[in-house]
N, C-alpha and C positions, 0 to 999 in steps of 0.2 A: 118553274120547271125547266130542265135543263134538255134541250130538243134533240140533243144528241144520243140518249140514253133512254131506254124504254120505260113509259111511266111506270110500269110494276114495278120495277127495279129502286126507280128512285123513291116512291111510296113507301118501301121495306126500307130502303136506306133511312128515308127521313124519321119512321120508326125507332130506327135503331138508334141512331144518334139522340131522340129525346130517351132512350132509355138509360145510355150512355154520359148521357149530361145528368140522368139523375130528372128530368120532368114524367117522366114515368117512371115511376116506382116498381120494382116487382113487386105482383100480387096485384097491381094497380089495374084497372079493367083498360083498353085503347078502345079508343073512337069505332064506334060501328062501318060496316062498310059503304050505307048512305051516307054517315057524314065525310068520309073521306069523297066520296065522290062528288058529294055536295061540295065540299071546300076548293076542290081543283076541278070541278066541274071536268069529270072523267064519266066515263060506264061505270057503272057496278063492277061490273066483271073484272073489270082492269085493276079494279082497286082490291077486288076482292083476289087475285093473282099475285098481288105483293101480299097482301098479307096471307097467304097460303101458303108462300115460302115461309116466313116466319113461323109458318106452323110446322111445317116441314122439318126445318132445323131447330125446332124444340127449342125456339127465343118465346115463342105467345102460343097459350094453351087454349083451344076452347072449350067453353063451358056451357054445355046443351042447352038453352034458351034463356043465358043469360048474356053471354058474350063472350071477348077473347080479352084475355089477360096475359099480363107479363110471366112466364115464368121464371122460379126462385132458382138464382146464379145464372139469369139469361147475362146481366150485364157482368160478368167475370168472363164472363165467354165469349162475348163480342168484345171486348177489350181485348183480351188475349189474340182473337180472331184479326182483329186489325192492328195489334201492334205487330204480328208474324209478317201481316201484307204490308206494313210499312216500311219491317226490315225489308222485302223483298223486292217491291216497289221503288224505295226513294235511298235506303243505306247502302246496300250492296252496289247499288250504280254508281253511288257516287262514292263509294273506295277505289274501285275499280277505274275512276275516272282521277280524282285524288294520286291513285299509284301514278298513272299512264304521268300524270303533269310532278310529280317526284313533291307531291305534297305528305308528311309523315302525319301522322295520327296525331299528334299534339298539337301542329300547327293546321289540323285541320277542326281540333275541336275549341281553337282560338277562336278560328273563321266562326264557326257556329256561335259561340258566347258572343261574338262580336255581332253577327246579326239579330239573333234574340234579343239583345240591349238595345238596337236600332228599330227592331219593331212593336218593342212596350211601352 
């Protein structure tokens, strides 16, 4: 757990990323909100607050006394979802910073092929 960030938060993240990666399936049921608590030895409550966003935003559906499941195009949505915060986050800064140093587009997507190959 990362101490800086509120467990809900990162509970729903970690969520997201197994759906993301394809270890949950849509349709596939996610871990109750004892075992998440159980596994990171949290409250209920906490655990059950990250997955309540994922309910909220129509990623995991629940299903009256069976559980919460993935819903169908959660992961086309969370993908799109974080490629948008990626452009935002990590592309835009770094044209912006790119321009500022008179780096052009072509030689800046060398720099990137050239790291990629350095860290595979």
């Amino acid at each position: 757990m990362d101490e800086s960030r509120p467990i809900f938060l990162q509970i729903a993240e970690s969520i997201e990323n197994d759906i993301i990666s394809g270890e949950l399936a849509e349709g596939s049921q996610i871990p109750s909100i004892n075992e998440f608590a159980a596994f990171h030895r949290i409250n209920p409550a906490t655990a059950l607050k990250g997955v309540t966003r994922l309910v909220d935003d129509g990623t995991v559906e629940k299903r009256r006394g069976i559980g919460m499941f993935v819903t169908v195009g959660a992961r086309s949505r969370l993908v799109a979802r974080r490629r948008d915060g990626f452009a935002a986050e990590y592309v835009r800064p770094l044209l912006v910073e790119a321009d500022k140093l008179g780096i052009d587009i072509d030689e800046l997507a060398g720099m990137l092929r050239e790291e990629r190959t350095k860290a595979s």
